[in-house]
Every structure is written in C-alpha cells, then in structure tokens.
C-alpha positions in Angstrom: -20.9 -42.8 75.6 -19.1 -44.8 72.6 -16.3 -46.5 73.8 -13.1 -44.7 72.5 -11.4 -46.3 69.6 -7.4 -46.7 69.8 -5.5 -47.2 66.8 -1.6 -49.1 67.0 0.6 -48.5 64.2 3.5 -51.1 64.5 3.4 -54.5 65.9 6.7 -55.1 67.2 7.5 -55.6 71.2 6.2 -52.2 71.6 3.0 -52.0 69.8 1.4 -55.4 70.9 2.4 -54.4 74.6 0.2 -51.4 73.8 -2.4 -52.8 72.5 -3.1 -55.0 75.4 -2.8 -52.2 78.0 -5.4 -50.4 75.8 -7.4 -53.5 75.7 -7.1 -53.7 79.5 -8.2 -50.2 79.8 -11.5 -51.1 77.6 -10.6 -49.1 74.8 -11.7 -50.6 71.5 -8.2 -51.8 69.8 -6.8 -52.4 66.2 -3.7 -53.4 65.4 -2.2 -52.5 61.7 1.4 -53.3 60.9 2.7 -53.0 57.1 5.2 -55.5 57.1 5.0 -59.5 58.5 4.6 -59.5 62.7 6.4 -62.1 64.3 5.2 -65.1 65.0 4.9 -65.0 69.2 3.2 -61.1 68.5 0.7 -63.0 66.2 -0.1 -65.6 68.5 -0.5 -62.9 72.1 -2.9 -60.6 69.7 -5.2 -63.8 68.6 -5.3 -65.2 71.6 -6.3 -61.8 73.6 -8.9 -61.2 70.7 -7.2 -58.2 69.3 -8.5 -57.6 65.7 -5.1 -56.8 63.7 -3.9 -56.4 59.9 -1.0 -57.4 59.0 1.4 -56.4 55.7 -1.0 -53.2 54.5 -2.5 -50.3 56.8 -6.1 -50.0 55.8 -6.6 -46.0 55.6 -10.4 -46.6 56.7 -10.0 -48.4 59.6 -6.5 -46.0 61.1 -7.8 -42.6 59.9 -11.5 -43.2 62.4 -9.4 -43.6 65.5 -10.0 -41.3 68.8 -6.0 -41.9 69.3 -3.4 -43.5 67.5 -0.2 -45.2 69.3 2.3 -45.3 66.3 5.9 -47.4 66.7 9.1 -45.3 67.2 10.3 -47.1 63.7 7.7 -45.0 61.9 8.3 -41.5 60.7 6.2 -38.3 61.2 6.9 -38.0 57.1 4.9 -41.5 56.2 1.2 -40.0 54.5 -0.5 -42.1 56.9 0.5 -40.3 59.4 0.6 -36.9 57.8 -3.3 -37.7 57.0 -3.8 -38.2 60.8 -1.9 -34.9 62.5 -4.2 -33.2 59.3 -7.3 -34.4 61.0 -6.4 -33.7 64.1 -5.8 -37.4 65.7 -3.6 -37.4 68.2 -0.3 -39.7 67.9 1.1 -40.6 70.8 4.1 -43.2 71.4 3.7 -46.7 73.9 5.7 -44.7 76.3 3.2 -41.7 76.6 0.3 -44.6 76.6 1.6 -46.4 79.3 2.6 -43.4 81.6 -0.8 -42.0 82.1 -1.5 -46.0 83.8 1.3 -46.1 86.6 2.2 -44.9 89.8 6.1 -45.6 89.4 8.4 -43.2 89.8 10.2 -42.8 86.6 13.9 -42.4 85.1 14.5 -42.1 81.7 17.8 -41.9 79.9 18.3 -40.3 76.1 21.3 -39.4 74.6 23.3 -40.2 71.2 25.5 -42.2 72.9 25.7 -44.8 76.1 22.1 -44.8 76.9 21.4 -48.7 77.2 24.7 -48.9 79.1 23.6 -46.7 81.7 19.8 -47.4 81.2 20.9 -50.8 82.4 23.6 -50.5 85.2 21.0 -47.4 86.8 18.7 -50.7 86.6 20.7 -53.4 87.8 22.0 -50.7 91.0 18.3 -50.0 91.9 17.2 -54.0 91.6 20.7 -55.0 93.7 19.8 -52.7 96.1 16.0 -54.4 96.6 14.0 -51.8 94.9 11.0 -53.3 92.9 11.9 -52.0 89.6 11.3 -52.1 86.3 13.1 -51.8 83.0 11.6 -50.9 79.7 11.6 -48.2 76.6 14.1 -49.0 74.2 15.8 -52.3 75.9 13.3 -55.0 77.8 9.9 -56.0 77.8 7.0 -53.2 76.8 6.5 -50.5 79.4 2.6 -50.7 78.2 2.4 -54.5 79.2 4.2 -53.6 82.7 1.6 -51.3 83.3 -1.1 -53.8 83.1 -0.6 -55.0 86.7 1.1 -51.7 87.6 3.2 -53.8 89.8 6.8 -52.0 90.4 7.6 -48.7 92.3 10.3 -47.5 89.6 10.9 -47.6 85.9 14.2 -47.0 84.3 13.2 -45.9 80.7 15.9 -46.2 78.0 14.4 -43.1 75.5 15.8 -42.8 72.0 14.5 -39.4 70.5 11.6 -41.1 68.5 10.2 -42.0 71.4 10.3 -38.8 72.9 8.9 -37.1 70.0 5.3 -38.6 70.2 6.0 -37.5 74.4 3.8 -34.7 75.7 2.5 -35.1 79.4 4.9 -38.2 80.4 6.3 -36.7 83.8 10.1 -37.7 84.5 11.0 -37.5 88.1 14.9 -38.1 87.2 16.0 -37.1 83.7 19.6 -38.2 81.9 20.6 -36.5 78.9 24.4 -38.0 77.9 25.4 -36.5 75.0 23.9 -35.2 71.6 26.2 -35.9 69.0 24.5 -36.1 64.9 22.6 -38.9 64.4 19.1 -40.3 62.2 19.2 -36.9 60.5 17.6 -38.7 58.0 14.9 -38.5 60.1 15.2 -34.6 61.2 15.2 -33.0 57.8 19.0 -32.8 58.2 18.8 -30.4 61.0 21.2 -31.0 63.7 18.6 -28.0 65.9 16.0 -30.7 65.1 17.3 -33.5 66.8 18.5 -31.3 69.5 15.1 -30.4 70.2 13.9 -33.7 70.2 16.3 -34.7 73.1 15.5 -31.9 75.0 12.1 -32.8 74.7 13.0 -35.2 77.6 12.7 -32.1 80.2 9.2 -30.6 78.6 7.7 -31.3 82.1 10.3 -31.2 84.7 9.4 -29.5 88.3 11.9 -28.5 89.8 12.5 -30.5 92.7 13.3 -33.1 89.7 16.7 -34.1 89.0 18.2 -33.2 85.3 21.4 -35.4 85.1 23.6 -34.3 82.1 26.8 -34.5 80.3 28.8 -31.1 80.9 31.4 -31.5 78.1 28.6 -32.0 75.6 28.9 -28.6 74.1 25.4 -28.7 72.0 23.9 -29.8 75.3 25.4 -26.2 77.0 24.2 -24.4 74.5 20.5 -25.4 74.0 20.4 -25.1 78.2 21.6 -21.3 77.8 18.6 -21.2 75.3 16.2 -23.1 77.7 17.4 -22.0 81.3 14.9 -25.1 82.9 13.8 -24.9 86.6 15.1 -28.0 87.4 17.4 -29.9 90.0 20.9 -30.1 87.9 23.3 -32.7 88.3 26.0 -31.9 85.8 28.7 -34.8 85.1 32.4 -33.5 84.1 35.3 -35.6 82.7 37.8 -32.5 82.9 36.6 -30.7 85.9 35.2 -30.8 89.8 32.0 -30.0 90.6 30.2 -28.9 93.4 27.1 -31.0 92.3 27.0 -33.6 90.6 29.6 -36.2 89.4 33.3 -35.8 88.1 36.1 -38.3 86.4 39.4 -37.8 88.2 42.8 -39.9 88.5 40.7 -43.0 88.2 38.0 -42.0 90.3 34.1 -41.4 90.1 33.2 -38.8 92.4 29.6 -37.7 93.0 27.8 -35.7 95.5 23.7 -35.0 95.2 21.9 -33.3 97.8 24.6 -33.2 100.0 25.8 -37.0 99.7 29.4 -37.5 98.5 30.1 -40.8 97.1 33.4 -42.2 95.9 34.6 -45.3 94.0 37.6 -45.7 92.1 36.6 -46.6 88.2 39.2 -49.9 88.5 36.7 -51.3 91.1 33.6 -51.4 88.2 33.3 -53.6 85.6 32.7 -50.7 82.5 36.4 -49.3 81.5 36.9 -46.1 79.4 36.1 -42.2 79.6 32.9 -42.6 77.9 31.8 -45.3 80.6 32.8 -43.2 83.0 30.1 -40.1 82.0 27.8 -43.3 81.6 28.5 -44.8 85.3 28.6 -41.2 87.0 25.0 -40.4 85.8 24.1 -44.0 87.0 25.7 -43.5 90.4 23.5 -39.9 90.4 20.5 -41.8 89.8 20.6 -44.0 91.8 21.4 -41.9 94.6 18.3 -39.5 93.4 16.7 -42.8 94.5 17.9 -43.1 98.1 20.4 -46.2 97.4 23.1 -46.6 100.1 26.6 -46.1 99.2 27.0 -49.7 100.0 24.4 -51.2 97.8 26.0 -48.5 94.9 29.2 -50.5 95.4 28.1 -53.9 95.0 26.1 -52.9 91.8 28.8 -51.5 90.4 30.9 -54.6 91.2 28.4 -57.0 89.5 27.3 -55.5 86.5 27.2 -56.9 83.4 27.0 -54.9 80.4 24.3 -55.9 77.6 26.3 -57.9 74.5 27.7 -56.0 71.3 28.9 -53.1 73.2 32.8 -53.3 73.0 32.2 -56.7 73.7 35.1 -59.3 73.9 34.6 -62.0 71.0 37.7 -64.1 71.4 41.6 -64.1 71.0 43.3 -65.7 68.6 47.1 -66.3 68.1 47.5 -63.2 70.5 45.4 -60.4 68.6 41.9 -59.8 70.5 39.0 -59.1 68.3 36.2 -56.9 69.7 32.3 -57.2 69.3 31.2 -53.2 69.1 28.7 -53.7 66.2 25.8 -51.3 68.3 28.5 -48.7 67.2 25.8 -47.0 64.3 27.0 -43.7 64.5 30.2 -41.8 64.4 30.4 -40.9 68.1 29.8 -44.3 69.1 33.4 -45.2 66.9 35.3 -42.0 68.6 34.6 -43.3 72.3 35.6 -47.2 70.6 38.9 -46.2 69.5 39.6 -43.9 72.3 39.5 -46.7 74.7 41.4 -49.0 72.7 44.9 -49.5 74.0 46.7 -51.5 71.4 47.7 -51.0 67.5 43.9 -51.4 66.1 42.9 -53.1 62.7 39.1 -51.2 62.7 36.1 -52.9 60.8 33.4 -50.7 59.8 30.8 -49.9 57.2 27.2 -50.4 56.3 24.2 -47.9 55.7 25.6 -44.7 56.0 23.0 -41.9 57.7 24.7 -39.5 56.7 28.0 -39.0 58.7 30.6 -37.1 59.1 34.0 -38.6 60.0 36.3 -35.5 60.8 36.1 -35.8 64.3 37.6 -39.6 64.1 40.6 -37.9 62.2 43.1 -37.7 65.2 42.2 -41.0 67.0 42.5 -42.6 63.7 45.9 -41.1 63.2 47.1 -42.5 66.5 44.9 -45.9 66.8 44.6 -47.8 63.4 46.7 -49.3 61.3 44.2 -50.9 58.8 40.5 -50.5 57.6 38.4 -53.3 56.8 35.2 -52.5 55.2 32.1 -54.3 55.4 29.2 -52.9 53.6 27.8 -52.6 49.7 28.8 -49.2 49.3 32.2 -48.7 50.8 32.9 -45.4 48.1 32.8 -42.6 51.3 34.6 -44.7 53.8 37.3 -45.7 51.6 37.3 -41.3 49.8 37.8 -40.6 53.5 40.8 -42.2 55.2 42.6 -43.0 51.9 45.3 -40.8 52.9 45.0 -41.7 56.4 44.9 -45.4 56.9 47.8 -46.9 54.3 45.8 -50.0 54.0 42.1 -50.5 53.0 40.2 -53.5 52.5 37.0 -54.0 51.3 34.4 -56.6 51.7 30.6 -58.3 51.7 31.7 -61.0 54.2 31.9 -61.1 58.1 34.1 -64.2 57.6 36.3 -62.4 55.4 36.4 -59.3 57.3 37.5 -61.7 60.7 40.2 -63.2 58.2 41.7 -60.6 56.8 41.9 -59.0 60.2 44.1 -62.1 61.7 46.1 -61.6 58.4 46.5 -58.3 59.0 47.5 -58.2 62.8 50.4 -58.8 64.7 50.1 -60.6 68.5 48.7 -58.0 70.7 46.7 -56.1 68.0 43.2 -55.6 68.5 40.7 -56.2 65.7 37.7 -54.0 66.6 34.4 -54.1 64.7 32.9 -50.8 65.0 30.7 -50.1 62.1 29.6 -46.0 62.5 26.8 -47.3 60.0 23.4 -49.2 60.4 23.3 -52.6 59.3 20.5 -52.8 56.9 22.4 -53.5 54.1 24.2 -57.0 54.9 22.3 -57.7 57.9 19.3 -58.3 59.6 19.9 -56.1 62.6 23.3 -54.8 64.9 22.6 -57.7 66.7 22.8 -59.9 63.9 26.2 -58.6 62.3 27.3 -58.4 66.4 26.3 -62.1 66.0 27.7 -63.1 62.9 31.2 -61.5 63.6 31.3 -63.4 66.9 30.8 -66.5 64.9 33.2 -65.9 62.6 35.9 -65.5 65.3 34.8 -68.9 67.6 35.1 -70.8 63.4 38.9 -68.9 63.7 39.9 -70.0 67.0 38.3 -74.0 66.2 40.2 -74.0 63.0 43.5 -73.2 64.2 
C-alpha cells in the first residue's frame, strides 16, 4: 500500500508542529507556505528532512495530497483551497490532526471574547493542582508536536472559530463557549448565523455525560441552543442570576456547584477584576472541577494566576494618570468589557483595521467613561463619523508615541489612559502584540523623561 501523502498549508507554529506529528506517523509530508517562514520553523523542517516551499504554493504538488492540514490564517475562499474541497481532499485543521494521536482528555475554550484568559487560568488551576497537563490551540506550543510523545493526561485547547471550522471528529470531553458577539465577518460572508455556527461547531460531538460550560447572558448563545437542544451535561454561568448548576456572580462572589460540589470564593481574593473576568473565572473554576480539582488547590490557583500580557494590562503611571495596555482588544466587545471595568475618567486609544464593526453597543459606556478619543490608525474616517457628537475631543494619529503624549496632555492625575483598539493591527503594526509592545514603550520613554 502507497504510503499516504499529507499536505500542510501554513508554516507558522501550527503548521510545522503538524508536519512533524505527520512525519512521526509515517505519512509522506510537504510543507508549502506563501509568504517567508521564520527563521527557527526553517531550520526544525530542514533538520527533520521535511521537503517544504516557501513564498508560492505549487498547485501540483498540494492538489495530489490524500489530506491536507491548512493554517487557521487561511480562508475557505482562497482558490487553492476551493480547488481541493472541489476534488474531494479533505481539509482538516492541526487541531483535528493531532486529536486522532492522544489519549488526553480534552478542554477546549471558544468564544468572541476572554478565551485565552480563561484558556490559561483553567490551565494554570489544573498544573497547580499536579495534573500533567498540557496547553495548546491558539496560545502555546503546537498541540500536533505534543502529541508526538503523547505524554500529558489533559489538554486545555484555546479554539478560535477557524480552528473549529476544519473540526469534524475531535471529541471534547469539557466544552466552554463564553460569548458570541460579531467578529471576522470578513471571514463569514457577513453572516452573524455563520459565525454562530462555527462556534457551535465546538459541541458537534458531545455525549452527554460531557460537560457544556456556557455564558447564560449571551443571548445569541440562548437562542442557537433553543435551535440545537444538545444532549449534553450544562453548566450555565450567570452574572444576573443563581443557578442550580453551574456558576453565578453575586455581591463579589463566584459561586459554583457541578455534580453536586458547591464551591465558593470571593472575586477580591483572585487576581482577574471585572464582570467579564468574572464569566471568564467561573467557567475556569467549572472546569476545573469537571476535572476532580479540590476546592483547596482551586484556591491557590486562583490566588497565583497571572494573566497573559496585553490584556488590560498595567503599562505604567505617570504624574498620577495610569495608562493601560489592552491592545488584544480587536473587536468591539472586547472595548465594552474594557471600559466597563474602568473606574476612573478615561482618555480611550483606539483604531486600526476595521472588520467591520459596529460601535452602538459602546454608546452608553462611552457616554459615562471617556472624556477623549485618541485615534491610532490610517483610516480614522468611521471612528471619528461615530462619536463626533459623543466624545467633545478627538484626536487623530499614526504614532504610538504621540498617541501616549497626547494622552498625558490630555489627562488630569487619576485619569486612566486605556489603549483599546476594537480594530486589528495590520495597518501600523506588525501584530497586537507589537502595538501592545510599542505602546508600553512609549509609556516607560514618558515616565524616564520626566
């Protein structure tokens, strides 16, 4: 029998990770990436004697393969991979790859919003406790190359919906949906129903002795599971009301009870602050009791967490106004849970790629939270159209150092100047991380020049 040929699209962290599992299975591999892979990627394929291309796709040597693993970055629309689902090849994502090649138990986490927080504090409350666990998906190293050795007894999967969309037979055995709120319709044909399905697609094998973990107050979220009616294990999670199973927000305090274990810590005594952290903390706390972790060990995980950077991160104080790092803010919803938790007068920075948003639902928390808009992208026009009336004074601008600047001119000791984009970062920077990066920067240069 020929030896099955396996076909990567994408050579970033995910891809190559494939590729080796593939390799280790003793399937014949090729790697094809249409920009520049990074240097250490270059060097792991050469050195395991992976044949790749790099800044083309060669249709000849993709469209003859048994299976092809494509990157999440990719879209379903690209020819390539329209010429492929024509012929019949399946295309399946690192995630699906890897799955069929562990024994783990796994948890993954989608949603809009909040799904790296909780995919890592559900990670660091199963590792404190002294489960051998891994972490992988979205945040980490590649699940694929995890698999290799096979070695761990859990994964926590962090799934954004383009990962789950090249999912079929991956089996969940604790599922977290947060929140659907629009995002990357760019990618869905503009169809809010689209991307709704492609969350949901994170329950298209539960059993139901499985545990479904979801946000309550997320109305889209209620009505596709009216639609759906899954036979699965629900843990609901409520900011506005008790529940007999799952978790609730009230006075302060997390309250959780699954399978008859009732569990209760006081929000104060975490280290994650804000209603949106709380929905994100509750569904950790549900996993990880889904997972057999003592209340004790819950506690001390929830004591010693340390959130991943560019998430409402602190990035300095200077002359009394605090400025705040939330550059993984892309979307809309991410901005409405920023400037609800904000607690002083707020000069917001925003602006970038726009995918498409609407900013109505920021119009009340605007009213009541910021005093000035600084923007920070190429095209500012829709920004600027909306909350002229709103915000008395905008600023616009190409520079993070200028943006930092004219925030400390524009505050008062005790404001808050909180980058928050609602927009990707394609068009002045490399990556969030990068504009995260370059705004912290900018403050540190502030606080040495003063």
């Amino acid at each position: 029998m020929s030896v099955q040929k396996i076909v990567v699209l994408g050579g970033g962290e995910s891809g190559v990770g494939a590729a080796l599992l593939a390799q280790a299975k003793g399937f014949d591999v090729f790697l094809s990436d249409r920009g520049a892979l990074k240097e250490s990627y270059r060097t792991t394929l050469q050195q395991a004697g992976i044949p790749f291309e790099e800044g083309q796709h060669t249709e000849e040597r993709i469209l003859v393969a048994s299976e092809v693993i494509k990157s999440p970055g990719i879209p379903a629309t690209v020819p390539l991979v329209q010429k492929l689902r024509e012929q019949g090849t399946p295309i399946i994502s690192e995630i699906e790859f890897a799955a069929r090649y562990t024994k783990a138990k796994l948890i993954g986490i989608t949603g809009s919003n909040g799904k790296t927080t909780t995919t890592l504090l559900t990670y660091h409350l199963l590792k404190t406790a002294g489960l051998n666990v891994g972490l992988a998906g979205n945040v980490g190293d590649s699940f694929a190359e995890q698999v290799i050795t096979d070695t761990f007894d859990y994964f926590v999967l962090e799934l954004s919906s383009f990962q789950l969309d090249d999912m079929y037979q991956t089996h969940l055995n604790v599922m977290v949906l947060l929140n659907i709120t629009p995002d990357h319709l760019d990618r869905y044909g503009y169809s809010f129903q689209n991307y709704v399905d492609s969350k949901f697609r994170i329950l298209q094998n539960a059993r139901p002795d499985d545990d479904f973990i979801y946000f309550v107050e997320s109305q889209p979220i209620l009505d596709e599971l009216e639609k759906r009616n899954p036979v699965v294990h629900q843990l609901p999670v409520s900011l506005e009301k008790a529940v007999k199973e799952g978790g609730y927000w009230t006075h302060g305090s997390l309250i959780t009870t699954n399978k008859g274990r009732s569990f209760t810590v006081s929000q104060a005594e975490t280290t994650l602050r804000g209603p949106h952290n709380a929905i994100n903390t509750l569904a950790a706390i549900l996993a990880a009791q889904s997972m057999n972790i003592t209340d004790d060990a819950i506690i001390a995980g929830l004591k010693t967490f340390q959130n991943a950077a560019h998430r409402l991160e602190p990035a300095g104080t200077v002359n009394g106004i605090q400025f705040i790092n939330d550059s993984k803010a892309t979307n809309v919803d991410s901005v409405f849970y920023a400037l609800s938790s904000m607690d002083a007068p707020t000069i917001w920075i925003a602006g970038g790629q726009d995918k498409g948003n609407d900013y109505s639902q920021l119009d009340e928390v605007v009213r009541q939270k910021v005093k000035a808009l600084i923007c920070l992208g190429v095209d500012n026009h829709k920004l600027v159209d909306y909350f002229g009336n709103t915000i008395s004074t905008i600023y616009e601008t190409q520079q993070v150092t200028d943006a930092v600047a004219k925030g400390l001119e524009l505050g008062q000791p005790g404001d808050i100047v909180l980058l928050s984009p609602a927009c990707a970062s394609f068009d002045l920077f490399k990556n969030y991380e990068d504009r995260g990066n370059q705004f912290k920067t900018a403050v540190k240069n502030l606080m040495h020049d003063l």
